[in-house]
N, C-alpha and C positions, 0 to 999 in steps of 0.2 A: 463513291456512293453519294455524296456531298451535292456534288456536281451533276449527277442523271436526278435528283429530286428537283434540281432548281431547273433544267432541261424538260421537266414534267411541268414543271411551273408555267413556264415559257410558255410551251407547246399548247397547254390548254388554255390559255389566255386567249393564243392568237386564233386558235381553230375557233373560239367562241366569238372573238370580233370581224372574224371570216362569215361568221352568220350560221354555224352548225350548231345543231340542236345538245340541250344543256344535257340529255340522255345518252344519246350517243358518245360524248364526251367521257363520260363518269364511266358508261359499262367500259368503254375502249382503258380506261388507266386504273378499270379499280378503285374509283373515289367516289365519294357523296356528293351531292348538289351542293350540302354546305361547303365543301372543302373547295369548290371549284367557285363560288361564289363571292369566296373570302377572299383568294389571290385577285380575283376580275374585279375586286371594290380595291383592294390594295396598288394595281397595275399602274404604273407613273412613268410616262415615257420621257419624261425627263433625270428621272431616277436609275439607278443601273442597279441597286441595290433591292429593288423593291421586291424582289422575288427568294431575300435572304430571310432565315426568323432572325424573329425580335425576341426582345430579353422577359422570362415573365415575371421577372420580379415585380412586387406588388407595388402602386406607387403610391399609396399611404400605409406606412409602418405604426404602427398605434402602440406599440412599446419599444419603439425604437429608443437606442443608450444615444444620449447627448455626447456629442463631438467635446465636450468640456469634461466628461467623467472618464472617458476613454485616456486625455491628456493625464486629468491626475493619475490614475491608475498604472501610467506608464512611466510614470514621475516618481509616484510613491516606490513602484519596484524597483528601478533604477537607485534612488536613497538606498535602496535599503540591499541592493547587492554591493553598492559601493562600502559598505559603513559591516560588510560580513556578513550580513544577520538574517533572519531566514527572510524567502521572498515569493515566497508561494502566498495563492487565493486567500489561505487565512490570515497570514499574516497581513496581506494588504490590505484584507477587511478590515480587521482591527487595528492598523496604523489610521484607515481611513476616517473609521471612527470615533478614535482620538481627536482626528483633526476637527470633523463636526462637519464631514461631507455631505451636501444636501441634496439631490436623494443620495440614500446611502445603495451602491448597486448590490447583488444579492453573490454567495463565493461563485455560482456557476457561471454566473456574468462575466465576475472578474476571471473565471478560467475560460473562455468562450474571447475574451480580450486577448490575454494574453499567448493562446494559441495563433489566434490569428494574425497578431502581429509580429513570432515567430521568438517568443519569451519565456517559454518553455526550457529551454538548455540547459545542462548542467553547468555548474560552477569548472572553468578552465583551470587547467594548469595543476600542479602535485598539491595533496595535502598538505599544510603547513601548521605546525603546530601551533597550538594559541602560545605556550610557555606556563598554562596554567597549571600548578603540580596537580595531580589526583594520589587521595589518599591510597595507601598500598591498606589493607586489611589485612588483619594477622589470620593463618591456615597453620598453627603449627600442633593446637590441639584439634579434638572431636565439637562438632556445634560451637566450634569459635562462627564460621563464615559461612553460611549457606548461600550460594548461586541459584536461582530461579531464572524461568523461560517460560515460554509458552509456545507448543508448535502448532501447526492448522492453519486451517484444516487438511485434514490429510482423509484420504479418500479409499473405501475399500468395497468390493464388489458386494450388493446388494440391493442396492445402494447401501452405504454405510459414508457418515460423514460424521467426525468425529476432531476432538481438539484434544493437547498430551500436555498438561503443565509439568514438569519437568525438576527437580529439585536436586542438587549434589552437595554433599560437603566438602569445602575444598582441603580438607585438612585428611579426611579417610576414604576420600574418594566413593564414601558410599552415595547411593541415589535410589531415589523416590519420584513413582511413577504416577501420576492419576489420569486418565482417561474421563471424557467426560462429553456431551453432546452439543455441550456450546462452553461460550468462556464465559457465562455472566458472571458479575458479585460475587453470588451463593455458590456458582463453581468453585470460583479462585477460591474461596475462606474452606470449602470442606475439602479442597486438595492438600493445601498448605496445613491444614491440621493433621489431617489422615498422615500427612507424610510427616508430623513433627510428632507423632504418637508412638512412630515406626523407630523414625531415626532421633530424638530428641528435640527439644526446642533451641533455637540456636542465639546466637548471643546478637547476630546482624543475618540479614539477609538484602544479599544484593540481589537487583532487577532492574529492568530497564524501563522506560517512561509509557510505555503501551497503557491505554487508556483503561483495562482492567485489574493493573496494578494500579495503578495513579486514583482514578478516580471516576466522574463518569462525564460525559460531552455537557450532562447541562447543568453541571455543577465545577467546572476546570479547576476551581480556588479551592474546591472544599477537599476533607481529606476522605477517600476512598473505603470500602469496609476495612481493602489488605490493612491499608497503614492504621484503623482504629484495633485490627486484631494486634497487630506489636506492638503497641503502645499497650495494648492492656496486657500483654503477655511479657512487658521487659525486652522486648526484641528491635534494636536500630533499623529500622529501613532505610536502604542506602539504592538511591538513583545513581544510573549509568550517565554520563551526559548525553544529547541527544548526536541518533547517527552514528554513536564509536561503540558498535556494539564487541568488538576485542576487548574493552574493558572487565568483560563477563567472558573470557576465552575459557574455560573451561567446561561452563554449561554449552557453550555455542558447538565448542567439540563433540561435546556426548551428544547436542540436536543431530548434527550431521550424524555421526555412527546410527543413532537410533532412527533417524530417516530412511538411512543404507537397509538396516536390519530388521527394522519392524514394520514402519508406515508402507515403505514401497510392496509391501510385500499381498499379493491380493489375495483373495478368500471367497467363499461362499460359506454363509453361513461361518462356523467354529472350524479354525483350523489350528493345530499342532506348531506350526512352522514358526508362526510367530514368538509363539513359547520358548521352542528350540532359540530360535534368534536372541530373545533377551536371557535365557540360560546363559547362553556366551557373552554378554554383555556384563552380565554381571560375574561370571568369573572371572571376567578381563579386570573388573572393578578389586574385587576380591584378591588377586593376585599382587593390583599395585599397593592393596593396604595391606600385606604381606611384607612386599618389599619397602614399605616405610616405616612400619613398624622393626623391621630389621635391621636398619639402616640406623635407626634412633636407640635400638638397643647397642649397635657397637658404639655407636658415638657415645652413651653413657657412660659404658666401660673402659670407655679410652679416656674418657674425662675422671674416672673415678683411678685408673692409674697413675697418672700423671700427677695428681692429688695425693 
């Protein structure tokens, strides 16, 4: 195809310095006068190339990234995979920053770099533990340890677009649901209560660092509503490190089930099905704080024999 366009090229060049008229040319190939105009000003019989396109890249860039920002930027990442530590757009803003980068580039820039220089990749080779201990949290009584999540969006016919914060105890296995239309502030605080009115207030609650437990994008230092409502209620808030969401394996279990059982499940309007789904969820719940509570009764009586 390539090749019959630059042959068109050709052709109407020559028929034109043959002396045939600029009309005849055009109706015979389908083209405009400009289009036949432009190859017969381009035509270079010294040239072989002259009937190939050119590049139309613009040739003044008026926000073009300096050749010097693009080095540090691939300097700063490189530090900062070498030394373990995160090395994504934000982070290399804010390394940049530290340093006192002059202009400082913007994170889409530095991802707009880093793709195209092919710095995207994941980190190679098997997980390796850092050796840092993490504390184990006690689950042996009721409201010793709550596990929190948040799932979403998850999507059901109507449209309906909806987020699930998510609450268990890892000690009764019981769980607390809230449903809600976004994950702001004022979501997270009237879930975690509704569910601490249900199930009790708990002594810690584990979560992981998602920015509507944590806090908000334009305040990162400051402390969040979650973490002002346990502080005033007595309750530890305890961060996952980032990335090992296993830390929190027992919420992350109930997310999958309750994804399997309830989100995926589609509707118009109110359906039953759903209901039916978390009925068996929760007597699955139900059952295991059955058999722990059973388990703790014989072990008392073996302990009170023995004695």
């Amino acid at each position: 195809m390539e090749n019959e366009i630059k042959q068109h090229r050709i052709l109407a060049v020559q028929r034109f310095k043959n002396g045939e008229s600029p009309e005849s040319i055009c109706t015979s190939l389908g083209k405009s006068k400009f289009w036949l105009y432009k190859w017969v000003k381009r035509y270079n019989e010294n040239e072989a190339s002259w009937c190939e396109d050119r590049s139309r890249r613009p040739l003044v860039i008026p926000n073009h990234t300096q050749s010097e920002i693009i080095e540090i930027v691939k300097m700063v990442r490189l530090n900062l995979y070498n030394q373990d530590l995160f090395c994504g757009a934000q982070a290399i803003h804010w390394e940049m920053e530290d340093l006192g980068v002059k202009p400082l580039p913007a994170i889409r820039t530095i991802n707009r770099i880093l793709a195209k220089n092919e710095l995207t990749h994941r980190r190679t080779g098997k997980y390796e533990a850092k050796g840092t201990a993490y504390p184990v949290l006690p689950s042996m009584l009721p409201n010793q340890t709550h596990q929190a999540d948040l799932v979403g969006p998850c999507h059901l016919k109507g449209p309906v677009r909806f987020y699930s914060l998510n609450i268990i105890d890892t000690a009764t296995v019981r769980c607390g649901l809230h449903p809600s239309l976004s994950k702001s502030g004022q979501m997270i605080l009237d879930g975690f209560w509704g569910a601490w009115k249900r199930m009790g207030i708990p002594e810690r609650v584990q979560i992981d660092n998602a920015m509507s437990f944590f806090g908000s994008p334009t305040y990162p230092r400051g402390m969040g509503p979650l973490i002002r409502l346990c502080l005033h209620n007595g309750v530890e808030p305890w961060f996952i490190p980032m990335a090992e969401p296993w830390r929190n394996g027992m919420i992350e279990n109930f997310n999958d089930r309750y994804q399997q059982n309830v989100s995926r499940q589609s509707c118009h309007g109110v359906s039953r099905r759903p209901a039916i789904r978390l009925t068996g969820i929760r007597a699955t719940s139900q059952q295991q704080v059955s058999l722990q509570q059973t388990q703790r009764q014989y072990a008392a009586k073996s302990s009170c024999r023995l004695e």
